[in-house]
Phi, psi and omega in degrees: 000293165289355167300336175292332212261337177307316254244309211293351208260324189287347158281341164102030176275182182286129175299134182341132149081006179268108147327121184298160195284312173196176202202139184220142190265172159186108174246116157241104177316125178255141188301271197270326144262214203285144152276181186247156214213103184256110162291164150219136162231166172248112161283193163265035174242021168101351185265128168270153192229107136316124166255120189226150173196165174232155184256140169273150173284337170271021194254310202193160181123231162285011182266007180243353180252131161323137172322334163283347185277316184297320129340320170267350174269001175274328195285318201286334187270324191298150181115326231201153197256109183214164186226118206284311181283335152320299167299001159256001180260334175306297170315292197289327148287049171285293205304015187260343203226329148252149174293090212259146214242132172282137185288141165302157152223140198278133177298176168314276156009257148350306149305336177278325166332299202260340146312317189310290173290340114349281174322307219272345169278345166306316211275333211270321161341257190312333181277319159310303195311319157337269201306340196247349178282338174265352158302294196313336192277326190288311172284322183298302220279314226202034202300327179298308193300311173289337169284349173295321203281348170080012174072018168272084175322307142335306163311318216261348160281326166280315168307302167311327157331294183272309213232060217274310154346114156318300182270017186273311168319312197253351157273035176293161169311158176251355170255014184255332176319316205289328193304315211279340184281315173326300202278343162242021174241127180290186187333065166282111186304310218229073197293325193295314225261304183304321192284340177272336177300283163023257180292317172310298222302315194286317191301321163321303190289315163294342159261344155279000191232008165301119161080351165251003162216138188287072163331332210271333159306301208286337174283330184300308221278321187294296176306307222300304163320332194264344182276301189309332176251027184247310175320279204316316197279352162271328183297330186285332185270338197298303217296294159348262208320298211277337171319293214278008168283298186301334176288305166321292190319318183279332192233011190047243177294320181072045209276011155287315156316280177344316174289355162290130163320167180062335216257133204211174174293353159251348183272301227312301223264313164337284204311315191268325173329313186241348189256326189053217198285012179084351206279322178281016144234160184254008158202172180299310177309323143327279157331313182265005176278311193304297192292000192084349190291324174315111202283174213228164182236129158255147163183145169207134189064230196254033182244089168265116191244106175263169184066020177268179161004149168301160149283335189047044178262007180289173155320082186340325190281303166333289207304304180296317170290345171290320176296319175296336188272307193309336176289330180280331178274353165313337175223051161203356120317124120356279189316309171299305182304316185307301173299324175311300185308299168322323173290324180315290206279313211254346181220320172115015147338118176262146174319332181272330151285348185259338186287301189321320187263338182274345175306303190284027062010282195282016140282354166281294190271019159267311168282011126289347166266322158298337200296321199235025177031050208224152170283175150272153204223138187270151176224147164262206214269032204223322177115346171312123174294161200200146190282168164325294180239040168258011161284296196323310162326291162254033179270335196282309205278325199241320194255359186280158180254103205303156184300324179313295192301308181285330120010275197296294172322316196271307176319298249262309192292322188283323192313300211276313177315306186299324181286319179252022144299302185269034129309000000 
């Protein structure tokens, strides 16, 4: 041993127990069994030194991939002829061949931040899901009652709510039924006129399922739904409440988020949760790579399909709170409105594809306003600054997207769902 360790000092390699310069990793993940895990280091005098080990699958690996990642990596694997170790020796000579960038680590802070906002988009989830299981019960069961309610979500909740019985609804009072629509419907001409559509409709409905349906079942069925979504909408306000403790605490007022359209006390925490200070991508269009907004590319030989679908691989919850800011901000930019309209009008858009695209915009230009620390300066389409409210103005006279158009989208758009059932 020591003639080895003499032997080794007179070539000028590095001394025992001397920390490597630099050590690169290579994990290939396995469906079912252990991975396989290739160290690679550098000391410093340049000699490389190899490590091969195997992994429990729950240590590293797939405990790190979303279900959708995972899936695609079974799909990638069945089938196929594959050699683990190689591909871990592969893996750990990337950075010899890409520029491989050090992952941040998060603080405590931070890490509570993004759990926070993980949760509170789980929850924001579940609560649609609710709320579209009782539409869906609501059109089968009582479809006059629900079209009575005039597509007002407050309405058709406080009633069913106070009235979940088809016939308690429709023998309700007629000044309390009236109390109750008044105070959750907006601009309603004739509030006296809807509580009478109303109660026919549940009294009708209640005499047709007289002796073919357990009413008394279908009001159980009714709560029950309206209990799952009044849950979701306090887990969404709890989880809100401690983001925006945690947002505070890091970023204080933050009045550069704030100065983005859209970014609000529910994106505003989402945002910073993943994007943080900007610094780990060196352009925006990263940044929007990162969320998933971007459309994704196929081509193989000579055959390219650019422009397709979004990818969605960012983080889900990111990717939604960019869409919830972009519908709001599409009408208080120009510059956002303008592209909406366009997609809308000029290319034959349904609103949640022209919505997608102006989101991947506002992650353009959210990471160019933390980056370079600047407010946002609102502009019209010419680039000119421009106030709140002559944007507003004019986005009204030149950018609204006529009731025809938008028609024409949502037909088009129910057309292609009914078309890939009966595929």
């Amino acid at each position: 041993m020591q003639n080895n360790d003499k032997r080794a000092k007179e070539v000028g390699d590095a001394p025992l127990g001397a920390p490597p310069v630099r050590v690169q990793v290579g994990i290939d993940a396995a469906v079912t069994a252990n991975h396989h895990v290739c160290v690679r280091s550098l000391d410093s005098a340049g000699h490389e030194h190899t490590q091969r080990f195997l992994v429990a699958p729950t240590l590293s690996g797939l405990a790190l991939l979303g279900s959708r990642h995972s899936a695609r990596l079974r799909g990638a694997i069945v089938g196929k002829n594959k050699s683990d170790v190689i591909d871990a020796d592969v893996l750990a000579r990337a950075g010899d061949v890409f520029t491989l960038r050090p992952m941040p680590v998060m603080t405590p802070p931070q890490l509570a931040l993004r759990r926070a906002v993980t949760r509170r988009g789980a929850a924001v989830i579940d609560g649609n899901r609710y709320w579209r299981r009782l539409m869906s019960l609501a059109r089968w069961a009582f479809p006059d009652v629900w079209s009575a309610f005039g597509g007002s979500l407050p309405t058709a909740v406080a009633g069913l709510g106070r009235w979940p019985h088809l016939a308690h609804l429709g023998a309700a009072r007629r000044a309390s039924l009236t109390a109750v629509v008044a105070e959750h419907t907006r601009a309603v001409a004739d509030v006296p006129a809807r509580v009478d559509q109303i109660r026919a409709a549940a009294t009708a409905w209640a005499r047709f399922w007289d002796g073919r349906l357990d009413l008394d079942a279908l009001a159980w069925d009714v709560s029950e739904h309206l209990s799952d979504y009044h849950a979701a909408l306090e887990r969404v306000a709890r989880a809100t409440t401690q983001a925006n403790a945690y947002w505070e605490q890091l970023f204080g007022d933050d009045e550069l988020l704030h100065s983005v359209p859209g970014i609000g006390p529910a994106t505003g925490p989402t945002i910073r949760a993943f994007l943080g200070d900007g610094s780990m991508f060196d352009t925006g269009k990263q940044a929007a790579c990162y969320a998933g907004i971007v459309p994704s590319n196929w081509s193989s030989g000579t055959v390219v399909q650019p422009s397709r679908a979004i990818t969605k691989e960012g983080p889900a919850v990111l990717r939604l709170a960019c869409y919830q800011a972009a519908n709001t901000a599409r009408a208080i930019d120009p510059q956002l409105a303008a592209l909406y309209y366009r997609l809308m009008t000029e290319r034959g858009h349904c609103h949640t594809k022209a919505n997608v695209a102006v989101a991947r915009k506002l992650v353009e230009r959210v990471w160019t306003v933390i980056t370079r620390g600047q407010s946002y300066q609102l502009r019209d389409p010419d680039g000119q600054p421009i106030t709140s409210r002559a944007a507003k103005a004019l986005i009204a006279e030149r950018f609204t997207v006529p009731a025809d158009v938008r028609q024409r989208a949502r037909a088009r758009s129910a057309a292609t769902h009914r078309a890939k059932l009966t595929r």
